[in-house]
N, C-alpha and C positions, 0 to 999 in steps of 0.2 A: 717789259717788266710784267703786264700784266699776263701774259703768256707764262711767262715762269710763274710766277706766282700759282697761275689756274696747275700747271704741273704740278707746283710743291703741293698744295692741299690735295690734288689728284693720288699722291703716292702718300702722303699722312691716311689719306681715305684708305688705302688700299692697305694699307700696313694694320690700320684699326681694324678692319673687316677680313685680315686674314687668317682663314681655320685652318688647325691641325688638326691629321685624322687619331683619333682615340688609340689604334698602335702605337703610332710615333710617340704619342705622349706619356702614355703608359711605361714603353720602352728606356724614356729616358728618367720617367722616373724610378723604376726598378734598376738601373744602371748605376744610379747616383747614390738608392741604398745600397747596392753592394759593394761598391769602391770604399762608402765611408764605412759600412760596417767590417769590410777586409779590413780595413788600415785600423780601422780600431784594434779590432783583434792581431792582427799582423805585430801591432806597434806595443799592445800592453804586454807589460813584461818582457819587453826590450827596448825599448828607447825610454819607459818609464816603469813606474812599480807597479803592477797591476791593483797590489792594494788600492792606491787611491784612486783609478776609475774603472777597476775591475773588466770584465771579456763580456763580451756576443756572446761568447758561448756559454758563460755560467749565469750571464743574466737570464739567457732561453732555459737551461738545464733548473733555474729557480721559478720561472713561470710556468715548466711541467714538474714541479713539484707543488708548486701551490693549488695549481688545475686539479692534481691528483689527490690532494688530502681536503681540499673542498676551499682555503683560504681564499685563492684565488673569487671566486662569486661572491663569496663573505664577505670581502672589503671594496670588491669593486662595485657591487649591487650598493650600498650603501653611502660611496661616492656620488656614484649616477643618480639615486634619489633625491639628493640633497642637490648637487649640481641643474638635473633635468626642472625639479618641483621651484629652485631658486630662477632658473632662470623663466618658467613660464610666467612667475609673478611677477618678477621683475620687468620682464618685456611688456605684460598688458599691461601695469601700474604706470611704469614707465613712459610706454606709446599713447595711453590714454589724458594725462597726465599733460605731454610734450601738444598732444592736438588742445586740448584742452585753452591751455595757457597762450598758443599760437593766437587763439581764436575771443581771447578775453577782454579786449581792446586795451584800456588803463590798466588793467589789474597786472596785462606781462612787465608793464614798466614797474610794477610795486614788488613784485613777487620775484622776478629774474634775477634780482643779485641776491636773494635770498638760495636760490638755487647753486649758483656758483660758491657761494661759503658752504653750504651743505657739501658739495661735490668734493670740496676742495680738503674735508677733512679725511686722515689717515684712516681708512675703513681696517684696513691693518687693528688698531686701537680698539676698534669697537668687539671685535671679539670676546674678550672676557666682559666686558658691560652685555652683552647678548647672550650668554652662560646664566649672569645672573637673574638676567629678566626672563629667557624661556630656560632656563634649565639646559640641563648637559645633554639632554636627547637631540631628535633629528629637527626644533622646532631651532633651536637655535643657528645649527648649520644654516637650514635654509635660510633664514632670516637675516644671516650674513652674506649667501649669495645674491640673496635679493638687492641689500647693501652693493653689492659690489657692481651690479646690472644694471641697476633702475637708472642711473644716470645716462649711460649710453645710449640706451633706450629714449631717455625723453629726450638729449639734444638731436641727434638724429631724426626723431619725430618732428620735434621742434623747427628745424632748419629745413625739411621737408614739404612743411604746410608754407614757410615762406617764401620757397622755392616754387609754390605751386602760382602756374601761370594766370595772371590775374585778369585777361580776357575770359579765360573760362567761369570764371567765378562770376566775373559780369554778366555772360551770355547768360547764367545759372538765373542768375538775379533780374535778368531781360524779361525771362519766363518763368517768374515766379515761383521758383522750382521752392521743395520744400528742403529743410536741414537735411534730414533726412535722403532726400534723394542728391543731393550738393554730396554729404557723404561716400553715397556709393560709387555715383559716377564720376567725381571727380576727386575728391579727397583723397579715398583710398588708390584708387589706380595710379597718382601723382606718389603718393608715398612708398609704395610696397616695393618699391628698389631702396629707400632710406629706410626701413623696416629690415628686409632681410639681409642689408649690412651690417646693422647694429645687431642682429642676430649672429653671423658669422663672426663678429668681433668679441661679442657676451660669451660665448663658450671658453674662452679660456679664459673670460674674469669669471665665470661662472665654477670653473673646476679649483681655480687661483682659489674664490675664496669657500669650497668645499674642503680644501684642503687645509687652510689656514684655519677653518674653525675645525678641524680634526686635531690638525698640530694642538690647539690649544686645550681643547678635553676631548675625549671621546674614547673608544674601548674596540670599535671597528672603522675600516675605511684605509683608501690608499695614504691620506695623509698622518694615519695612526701606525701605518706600517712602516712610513718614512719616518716618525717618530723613534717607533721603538729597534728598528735597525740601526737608524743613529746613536742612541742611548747604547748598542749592541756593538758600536763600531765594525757593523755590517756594513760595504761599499757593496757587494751585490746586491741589498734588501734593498738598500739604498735608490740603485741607481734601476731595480727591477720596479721599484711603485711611478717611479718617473716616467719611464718605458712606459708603463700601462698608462700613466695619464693623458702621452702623447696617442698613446692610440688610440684611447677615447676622441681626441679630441679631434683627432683625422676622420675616426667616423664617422660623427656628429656633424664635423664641418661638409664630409660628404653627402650625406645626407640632408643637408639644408641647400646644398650647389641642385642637388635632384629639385628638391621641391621647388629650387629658384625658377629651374628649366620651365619645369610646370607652371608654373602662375605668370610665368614671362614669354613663354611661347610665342607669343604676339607679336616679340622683337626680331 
């Protein structure tokens, strides 16, 4: 029994620890776009009406039209600042916040179901109360993505610091270390994988509620576009602000997989 056993975790180990090389994986995801973008296209306008979820090809044929009359930067630059500016406040508010309260002693037991009825209300809702307090400019979006991030951010933080191994904190404590240095060497290096989770996860609450507070007032931006193609009964406007939203967010979330690399090296 104990032989099998040492085998099962032996091939778990090996299965956890097994790399693909960046062709293979590349390959297969470029394979999986184009089968579902054929079948998309293949199938609109014959197994269904293309009105209602319109082509590949005329959603592309409208992002070089919008590249070309300038729309395209117009609304996407505008999403990104509200989304990117929402989410950095969020995430420091948030992370700062979640250590904070981890480390309060009495006060997380006073404070923490306060946290979960805040979380727990419709941020949806708060949109137009965030219209009237910052006005219909870029202060209000953001202040809604913030709304929509902060929370992630602190449980994450939160469950992070308690998660951190309480020997070290001793040893810290053995030799008189200061906050300060408790911080660097062992706080953050314990959390910065529950960090850049809650960051990969924040990008598309972050874009979710750049767009929500678009839908509800604003004059530019991808969720202004999906507004006023809908009022237009445009399914390509439609389903073109969508497109660009995912592909922001593939970006983004690429580019936080890089910087993971980077700061995690070590693993």
């Amino acid at each position: 029994m104990a032989a099998k056993s040492k085998n099962g975790a032996a091939r778990a180990s090996s299965f956890r620890e097994r790399r693909y090389s960046n062709t293979s994986v590349w390959t297969g995801r470029i394979v999986v776009f184009v089968l579902l973008v054929g079948l998309w296209e293949l199938l609109s306008g014959r197994a269904f009406n293309s009105f209602w979820l319109s082509k590949p090809s005329l959603i592309a044929g409208r992002i070089g039209e919008m590249l070309g009359d300038g729309d395209l930067w117009f609304h996407m630059s505008a999403t990104l600042q509200e989304a990117i500016g929402g989410l950095a406040i969020g995430m420091i508010g948030g992370t700062l916040l979640g250590i904070a309260l981890a480390f309060s002693g009495i006060f997380e037991k006073w404070i923490y179901p306060y946290m979960m009825a805040l979380y727990s209300l419709p941020r949806v809702s708060l949109a137009p109360l965030f219209i009237v307090w910052f006005g219909i400019g870029q202060s209000s979006k953001i202040m809604m993505v913030v709304a929509m991030v902060i929370f992630v951010a602190f449980y994450n933080a939160f469950e992070g610091i308690r998660n951190i191994d309480k020997d070290l904190m001793d040893m810290m404590d053995t030799y008189k270390a200061k906050w300060t240095h408790k911080l660097r060497w062992v706080v953050l290096p314990s959390i910065t994988v529950w960090i850049l989770t809650s960051v990969r996860l924040n990008i598309g609450m972050a874009l979710i509620g750049s767009v929500i507070a678009e839908l509800v007032g604003s004059n530019r931006g991808l969720g202004y576009y999906i507004s006023y193609s809908s009022n237009m009964l445009d399914t390509t406007g439609i389903f073109t602000g969508l497109v660009l939203i995912m592909v922001i967010a593939v970006v983004l979330e690429q580019l936080v997989l890089l910087l993971e690399r980077w700061l995690l090296k070590y693993r």
